[in-house]
Legacy VTK file of the C-alpha trace (Angstrom):
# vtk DataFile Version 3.0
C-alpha trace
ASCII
DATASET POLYDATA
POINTS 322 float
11.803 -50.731 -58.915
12.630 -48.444 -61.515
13.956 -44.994 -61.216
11.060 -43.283 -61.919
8.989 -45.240 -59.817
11.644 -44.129 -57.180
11.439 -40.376 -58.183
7.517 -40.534 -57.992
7.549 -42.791 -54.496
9.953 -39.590 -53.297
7.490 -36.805 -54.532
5.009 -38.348 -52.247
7.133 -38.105 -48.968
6.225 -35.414 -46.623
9.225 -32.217 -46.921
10.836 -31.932 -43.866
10.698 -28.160 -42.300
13.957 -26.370 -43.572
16.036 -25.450 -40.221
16.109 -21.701 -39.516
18.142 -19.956 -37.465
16.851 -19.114 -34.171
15.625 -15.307 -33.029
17.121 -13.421 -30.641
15.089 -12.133 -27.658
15.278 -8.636 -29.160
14.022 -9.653 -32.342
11.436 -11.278 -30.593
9.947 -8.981 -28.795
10.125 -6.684 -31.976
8.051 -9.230 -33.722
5.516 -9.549 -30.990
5.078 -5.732 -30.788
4.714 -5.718 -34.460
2.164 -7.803 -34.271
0.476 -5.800 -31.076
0.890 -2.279 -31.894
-2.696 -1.499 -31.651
-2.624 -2.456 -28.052
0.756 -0.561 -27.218
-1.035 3.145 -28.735
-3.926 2.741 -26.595
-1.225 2.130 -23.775
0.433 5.135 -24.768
-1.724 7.743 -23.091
-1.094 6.485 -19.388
2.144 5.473 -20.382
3.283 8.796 -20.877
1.013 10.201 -17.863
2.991 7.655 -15.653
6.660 8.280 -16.901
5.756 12.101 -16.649
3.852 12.121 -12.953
5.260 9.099 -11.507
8.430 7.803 -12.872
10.373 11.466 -13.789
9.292 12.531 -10.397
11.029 10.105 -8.327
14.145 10.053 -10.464
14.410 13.884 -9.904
13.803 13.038 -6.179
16.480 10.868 -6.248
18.951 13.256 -7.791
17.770 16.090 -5.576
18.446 14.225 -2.281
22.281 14.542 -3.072
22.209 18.285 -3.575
21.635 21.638 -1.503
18.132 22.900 -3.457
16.129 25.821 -2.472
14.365 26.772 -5.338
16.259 29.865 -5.550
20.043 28.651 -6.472
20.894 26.198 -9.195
21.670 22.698 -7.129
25.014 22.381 -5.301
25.658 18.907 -5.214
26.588 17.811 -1.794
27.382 13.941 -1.840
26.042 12.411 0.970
26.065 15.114 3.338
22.063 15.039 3.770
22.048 11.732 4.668
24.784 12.031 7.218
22.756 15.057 8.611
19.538 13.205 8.788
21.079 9.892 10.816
24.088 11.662 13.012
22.784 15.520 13.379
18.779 15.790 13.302
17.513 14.806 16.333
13.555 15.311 14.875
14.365 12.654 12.149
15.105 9.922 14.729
12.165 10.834 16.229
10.123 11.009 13.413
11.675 7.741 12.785
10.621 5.906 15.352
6.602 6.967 15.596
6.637 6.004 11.684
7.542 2.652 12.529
5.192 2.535 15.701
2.749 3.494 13.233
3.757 0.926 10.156
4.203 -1.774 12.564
0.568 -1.349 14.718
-1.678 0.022 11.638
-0.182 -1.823 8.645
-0.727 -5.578 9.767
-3.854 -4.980 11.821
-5.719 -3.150 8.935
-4.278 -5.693 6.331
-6.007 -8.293 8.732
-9.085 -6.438 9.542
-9.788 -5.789 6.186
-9.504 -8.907 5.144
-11.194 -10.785 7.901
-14.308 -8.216 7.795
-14.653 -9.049 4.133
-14.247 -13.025 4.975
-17.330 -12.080 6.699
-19.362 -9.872 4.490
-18.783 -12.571 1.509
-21.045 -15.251 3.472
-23.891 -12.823 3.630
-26.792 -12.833 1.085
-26.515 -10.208 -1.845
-28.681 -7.722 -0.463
-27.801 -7.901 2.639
-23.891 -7.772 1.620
-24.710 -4.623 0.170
-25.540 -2.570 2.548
-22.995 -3.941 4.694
-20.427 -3.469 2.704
-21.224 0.329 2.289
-21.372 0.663 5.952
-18.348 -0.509 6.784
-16.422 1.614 3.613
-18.551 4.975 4.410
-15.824 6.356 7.007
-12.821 5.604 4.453
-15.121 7.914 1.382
-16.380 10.826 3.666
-13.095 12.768 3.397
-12.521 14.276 7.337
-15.124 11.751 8.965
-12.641 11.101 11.228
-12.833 14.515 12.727
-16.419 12.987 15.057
-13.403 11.779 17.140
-12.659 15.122 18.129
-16.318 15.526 19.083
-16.322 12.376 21.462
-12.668 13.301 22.650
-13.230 16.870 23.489
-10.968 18.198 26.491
-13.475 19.914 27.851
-16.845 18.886 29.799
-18.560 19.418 26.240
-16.612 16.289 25.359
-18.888 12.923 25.441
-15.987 10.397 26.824
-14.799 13.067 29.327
-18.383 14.165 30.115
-19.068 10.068 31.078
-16.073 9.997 32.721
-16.727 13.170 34.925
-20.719 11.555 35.601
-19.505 8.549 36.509
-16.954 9.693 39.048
-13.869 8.401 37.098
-12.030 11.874 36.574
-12.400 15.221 38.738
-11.411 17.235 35.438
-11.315 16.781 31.671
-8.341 15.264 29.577
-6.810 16.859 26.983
-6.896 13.821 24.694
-5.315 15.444 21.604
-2.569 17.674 23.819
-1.816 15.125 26.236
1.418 12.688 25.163
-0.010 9.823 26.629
-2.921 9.439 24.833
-1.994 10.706 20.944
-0.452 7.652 19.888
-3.267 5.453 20.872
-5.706 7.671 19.880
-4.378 8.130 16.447
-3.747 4.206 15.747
-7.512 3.540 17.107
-8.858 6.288 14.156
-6.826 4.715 11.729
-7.776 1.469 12.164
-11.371 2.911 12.214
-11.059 4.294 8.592
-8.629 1.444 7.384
-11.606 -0.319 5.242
-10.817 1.461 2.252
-9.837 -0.055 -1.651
-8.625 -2.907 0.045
-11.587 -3.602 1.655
-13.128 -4.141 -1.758
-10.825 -5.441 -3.837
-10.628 -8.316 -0.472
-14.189 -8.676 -1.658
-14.096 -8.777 -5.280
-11.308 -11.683 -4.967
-13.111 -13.611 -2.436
-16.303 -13.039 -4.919
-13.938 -14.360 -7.910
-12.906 -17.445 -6.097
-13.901 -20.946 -8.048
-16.470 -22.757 -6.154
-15.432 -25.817 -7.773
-12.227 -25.604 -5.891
-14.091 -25.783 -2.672
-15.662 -29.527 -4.137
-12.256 -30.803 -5.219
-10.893 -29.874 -1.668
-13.525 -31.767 0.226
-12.396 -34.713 -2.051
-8.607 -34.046 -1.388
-9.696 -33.829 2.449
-10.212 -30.022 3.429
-12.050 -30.694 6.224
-12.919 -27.372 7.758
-13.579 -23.486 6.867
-9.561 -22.565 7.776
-8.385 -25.295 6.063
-10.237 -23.788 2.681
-9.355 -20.379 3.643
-5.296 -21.425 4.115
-5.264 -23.874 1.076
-7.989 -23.079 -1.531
-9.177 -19.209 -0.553
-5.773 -17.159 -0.073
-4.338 -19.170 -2.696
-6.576 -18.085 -5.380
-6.335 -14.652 -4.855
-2.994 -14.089 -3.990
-2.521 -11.184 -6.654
-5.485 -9.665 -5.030
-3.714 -10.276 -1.352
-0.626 -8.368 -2.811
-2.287 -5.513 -3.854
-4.315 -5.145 -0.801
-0.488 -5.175 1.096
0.807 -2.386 -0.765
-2.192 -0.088 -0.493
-1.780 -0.898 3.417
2.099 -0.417 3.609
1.616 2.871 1.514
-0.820 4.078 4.155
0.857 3.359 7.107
4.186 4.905 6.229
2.326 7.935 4.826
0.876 8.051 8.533
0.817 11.832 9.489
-2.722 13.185 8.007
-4.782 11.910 10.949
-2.472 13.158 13.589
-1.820 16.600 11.983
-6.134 16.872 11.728
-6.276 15.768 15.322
-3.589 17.243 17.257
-2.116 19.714 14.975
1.554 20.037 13.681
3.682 19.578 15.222
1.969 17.707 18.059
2.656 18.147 21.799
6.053 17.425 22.697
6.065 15.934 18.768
4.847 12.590 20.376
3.213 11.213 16.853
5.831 13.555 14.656
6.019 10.913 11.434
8.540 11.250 8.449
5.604 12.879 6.590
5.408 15.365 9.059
9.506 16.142 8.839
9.241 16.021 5.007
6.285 18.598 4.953
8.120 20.372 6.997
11.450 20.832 4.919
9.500 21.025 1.757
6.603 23.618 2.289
8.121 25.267 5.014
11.843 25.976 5.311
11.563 24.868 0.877
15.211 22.983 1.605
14.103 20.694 -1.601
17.433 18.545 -1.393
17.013 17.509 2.451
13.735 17.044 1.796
14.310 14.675 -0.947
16.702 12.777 1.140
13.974 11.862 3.600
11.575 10.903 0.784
13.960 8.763 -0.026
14.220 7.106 2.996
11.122 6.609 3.265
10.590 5.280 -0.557
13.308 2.657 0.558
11.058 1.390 3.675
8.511 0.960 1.865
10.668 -0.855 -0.686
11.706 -3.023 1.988
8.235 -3.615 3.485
7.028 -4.619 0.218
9.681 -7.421 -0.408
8.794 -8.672 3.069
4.935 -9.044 2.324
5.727 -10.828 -1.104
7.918 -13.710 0.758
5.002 -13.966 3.469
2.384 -14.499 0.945
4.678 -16.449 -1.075
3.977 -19.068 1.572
0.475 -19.053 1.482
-0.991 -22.464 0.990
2.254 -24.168 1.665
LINES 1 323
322 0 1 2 3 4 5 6 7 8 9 10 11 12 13 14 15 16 17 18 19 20 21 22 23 24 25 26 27 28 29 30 31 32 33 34 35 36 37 38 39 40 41 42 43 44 45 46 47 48 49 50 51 52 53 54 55 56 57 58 59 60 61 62 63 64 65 66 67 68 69 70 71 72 73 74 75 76 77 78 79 80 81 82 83 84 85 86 87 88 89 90 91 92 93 94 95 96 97 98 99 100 101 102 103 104 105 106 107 108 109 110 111 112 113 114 115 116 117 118 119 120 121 122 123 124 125 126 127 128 129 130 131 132 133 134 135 136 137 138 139 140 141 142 143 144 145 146 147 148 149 150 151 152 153 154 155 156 157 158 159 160 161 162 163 164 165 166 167 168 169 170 171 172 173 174 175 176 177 178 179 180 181 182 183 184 185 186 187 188 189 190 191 192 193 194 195 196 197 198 199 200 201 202 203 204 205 206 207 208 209 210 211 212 213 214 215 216 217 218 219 220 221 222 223 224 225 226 227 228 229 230 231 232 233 234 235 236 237 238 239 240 241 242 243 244 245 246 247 248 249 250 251 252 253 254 255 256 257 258 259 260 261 262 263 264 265 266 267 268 269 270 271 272 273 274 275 276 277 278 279 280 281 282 283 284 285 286 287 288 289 290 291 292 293 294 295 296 297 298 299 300 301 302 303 304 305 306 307 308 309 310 311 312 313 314 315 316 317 318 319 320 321
């Protein structure tokens, strides 16, 4: 073969790619927001609403909690002394403590599981019928101070319906003072909670259990799912695992904010401060004695339970289907 008939057989050969060198994560991501920057601006807006409400917020909290702050004086940064105070000096926190974890610990899990359960239950209705339903199990959680009918049926007086059956049927000789007396506030109080616990988590439960792939459901008979708990553990929770999460935090974010109900139905403080929650000590510092550094320190106390709560629930559901 001749040259040229060499040259021209090499003109035909496919180039090779020329070997660049590779980008750096930075430059990366530059390129990929280069190439997104119309999704970034209409971001923007709630970006900057979140660092501004959200995000600047608890960083100030943060800072606060290691400082003497009264709105009055420029901060006097005081180390750790708050948090000393709250653990070894202030009696109220460990109380306040403790009936926020009686209340995280009985309300969280059983409205996670109500919620979900109820709409388990409301899915396998028809459309219609799933409807209404579904509107009268959310109505108590949208009509602001429903809760306050409890009042009506715990009255502590004759005027009361539960102590008015009580005193017909011969159970009691004289009314309780439900909401006043210790021994029934804190089962009371987790009883209304539960009762309004079917809130956005209630519906989102819905909407995921709605979004589920029925083909799933076919492949799983195949695979031998045999039953209705085997689809729920290894096909249902599964596929909506995001939803599961989100439906967690809404519930750990209520139950450590536990304080509203109680304060509506037995006042603040309560008797004997049976009830008394963190909320209730951090109102309390804030909007009433306006120490803005101790109350910070609580805050963040209770931002770090919730922390904590909130890794627990993502290893639990980690394990779903497994």
């Amino acid at each position: 073969m001749t040259n040229g008939a060499v040259k021209k057989a090499s003109e035909k050969e496919p180039k090779l790619p020329k070997a660049r060198k590779d980008m750096t994560k930075a430059e990366y991501i530059l390129l990929q927001m280069k190439r997104t920057w119309v999704g970034y601006i209409m971001v923007l807006p709630f970006l900057v609403m979140f660092i501004a409400f959200t995000v600047v917020p608890v960083v100030l909290s943060i800072l606060l909690s290691f400082t003497n702050f009264n709105m009055l004086q420029w901060p006097d940064f005081v180390g750790f002394d708050n948090f000393v105070r709250l653990f070894l000096d202030d009696d109220l926190f460990v109380r306040a403590f403790q009936y926020t974890m009686i209340f995280a610990v009985a309300v969280g899990p059983a409205s996670y599981i109500l919620s979900f359960l109820v709409a388990w239950f409301i899915n396998e209705l028809p459309p219609k019928v799933r409807a209404f339903v579904t509107f009268i199990f959310y109505g108590p959680s949208i009509s602001g101070n429903a809760y306050l009918v409890w009042q009506l049926l715990f009255q502590g007086d004759i005027y009361g319906y539960v102590n008015g059956w009580l005193l017909k049927m011969g159970f009691i000789t004289k009314p309780i003072l439900f909401f006043t007396d210790a021994n029934y506030i804190v089962p009371l109080c987790i009883v209304v909670a539960l009762w309004t616990s079917l809130g956005t988590s209630f519906l989102a439960f819905i909407a995921g259990l709605q979004g589920v792939d029925r083909s799933l459901y076919e492949a799983g008979a195949i695979d031998g799912v045999k039953n209705r708990w085997q689809e729920l553990w290894y096909i249902t929770l599964p596929s909506m695992r995001q939803i599961l999460l989100f439906g967690a935090v809404l519930s750990i974010t209520s139950s450590f904010g536990f304080g509203g109900i109680v304060t509506a139905l037995c006042g603040r403080p309560p008797t004997n401060y049976v009830g008394y929650t963190l909320q209730h000590h951090l109102e309390e510092y804030m909007t009433t004695r306006f120490e803005f550094g101790y109350a910070s320190a609580i805050s963040l106390v209770l931002f770090f339970l919730m922390i904590g709560a909130n890794v627990l629930v993502q290893k639990l559901l980690a394990k779903v289907g497994q």
